[in-house]
N, C-alpha and C positions, 0 to 999 in steps of 0.2 A: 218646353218652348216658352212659356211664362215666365221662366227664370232664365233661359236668356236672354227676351226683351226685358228684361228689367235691368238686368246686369248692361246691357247696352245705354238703358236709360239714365242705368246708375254716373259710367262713367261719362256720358256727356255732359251732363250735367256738373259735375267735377270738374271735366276740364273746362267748360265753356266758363265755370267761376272762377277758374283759375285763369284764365286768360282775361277777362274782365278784372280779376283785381291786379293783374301785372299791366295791363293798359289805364289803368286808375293810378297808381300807384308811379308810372311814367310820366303821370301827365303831374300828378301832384310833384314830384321829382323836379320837371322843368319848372313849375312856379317856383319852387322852393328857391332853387337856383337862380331863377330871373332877379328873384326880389331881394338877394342876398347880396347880387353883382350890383342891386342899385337899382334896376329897370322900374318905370310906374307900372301900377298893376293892370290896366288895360293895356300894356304892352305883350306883358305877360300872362294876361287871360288869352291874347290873341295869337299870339305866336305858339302857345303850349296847346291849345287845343286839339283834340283829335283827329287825326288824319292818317286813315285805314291805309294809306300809301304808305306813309313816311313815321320813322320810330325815333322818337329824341332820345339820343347818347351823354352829349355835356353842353358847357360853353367853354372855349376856349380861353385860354390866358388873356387874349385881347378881347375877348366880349362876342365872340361869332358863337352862334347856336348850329350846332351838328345834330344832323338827322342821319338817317341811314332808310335804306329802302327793302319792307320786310322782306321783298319779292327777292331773296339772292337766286344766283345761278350759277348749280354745280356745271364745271367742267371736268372734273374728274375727281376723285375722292379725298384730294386733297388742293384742289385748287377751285374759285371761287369767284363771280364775275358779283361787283354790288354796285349800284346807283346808291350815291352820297349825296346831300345836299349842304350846305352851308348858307346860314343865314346869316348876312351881315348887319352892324347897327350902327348907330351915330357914334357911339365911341368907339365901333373897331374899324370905322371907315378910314380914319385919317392914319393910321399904320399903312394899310394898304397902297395911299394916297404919296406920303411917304416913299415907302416902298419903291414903288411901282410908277408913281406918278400922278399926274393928274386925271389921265383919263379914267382912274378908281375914283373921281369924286362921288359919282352916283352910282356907286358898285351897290346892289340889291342882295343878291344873292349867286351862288354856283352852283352845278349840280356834274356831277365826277361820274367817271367808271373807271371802277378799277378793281383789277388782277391781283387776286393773293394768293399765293400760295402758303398754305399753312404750315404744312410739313416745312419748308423752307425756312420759314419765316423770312418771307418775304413781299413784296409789292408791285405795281406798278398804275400809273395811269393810262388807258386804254381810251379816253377820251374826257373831256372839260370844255365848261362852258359859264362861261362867265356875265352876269346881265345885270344892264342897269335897270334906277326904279323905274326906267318906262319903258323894260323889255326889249330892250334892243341887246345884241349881244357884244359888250366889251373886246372878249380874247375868246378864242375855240381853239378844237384843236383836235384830230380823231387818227393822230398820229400816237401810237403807245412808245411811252416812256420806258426806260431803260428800267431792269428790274432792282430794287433801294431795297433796306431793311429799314424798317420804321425808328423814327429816333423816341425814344422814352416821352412820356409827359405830351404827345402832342394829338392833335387829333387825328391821325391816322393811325397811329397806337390803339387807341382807344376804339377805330374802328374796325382794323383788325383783332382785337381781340373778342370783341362782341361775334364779330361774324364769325372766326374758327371756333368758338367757343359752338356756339350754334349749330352746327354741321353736323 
């Protein structure tokens, strides 16, 4: 009996270091990244910090910081429901702005749900929400989009591969 409470103690303790140096090591990751794209470092103390919700993935080509939500949900063994978030910032506001227009002047942040199918490889959005810095909600929307295959290099690549990798 000894030797299996130990053998339990053993492996918790294993994993729970293993999980703490992959949560150190993301968090170090987003610095690295913040300060490389240019950001000040209390930008980047603040935005990388830990947050037992949300797991930083990259920054985008335009400067938006992607999280993902560790909480995913199977729908079936090869399909995958995940809350995304996107952080936006002074230099990837004005693309959006651009883009989309003016009413992205105070684009804050998003936060997605979206439908993947792994086996497929494939996507979709199942809902988005879009907020400026003072919370209010730009564009919504909880009409699901038609099913996409991800384009290379972008952040939804990048977030489907984390999450089927995962599964």
């Amino acid at each position: 009996m000894k030797k299996l409470i130990f053998s339990f103690l053993f492996i918790f303790l294993i994993t729970f270091n293993y999980f703490e140096e992959c949560k150190a090591s993301k968090i170090e990751m987003c610095k690295e990244a913040c300060k490389f794209v240019g950001y000040k470092f209390d930008f980047c103390e603040s935005i990388c910090k830990y947050d037992p919700e949300w797991e930083f993935l990259d920054i985008s080509a335009v400067g938006d910081f992607l999280f993902y939500n560790r909480k995913t949900i199977p729908v079936s063994p090869n399909i995958i429901k995940v809350w995304t978030k996107i952080v936006y910032t002074e230099k990837s506001r004005p693309y959006y702005v651009k883009k989309y227009g003016k009413i992205y002047k105070n684009l804050d942040y998003a936060l997605n749900l979206l439908e993947i199918n792994c086996a497929k490889g494939i996507y979709r959005y199942l809902e988005y929400y879009s907020y400026a810095s003072d919370g209010s909600i730009i564009r919504s929307s909880k009409k699901p989009d038609l099913w996409k295959t991800p384009s290379p290099y972008t952040p939804i690549k990048i977030i489907f591969e984390e999450v089927c990798q995962r599964r």
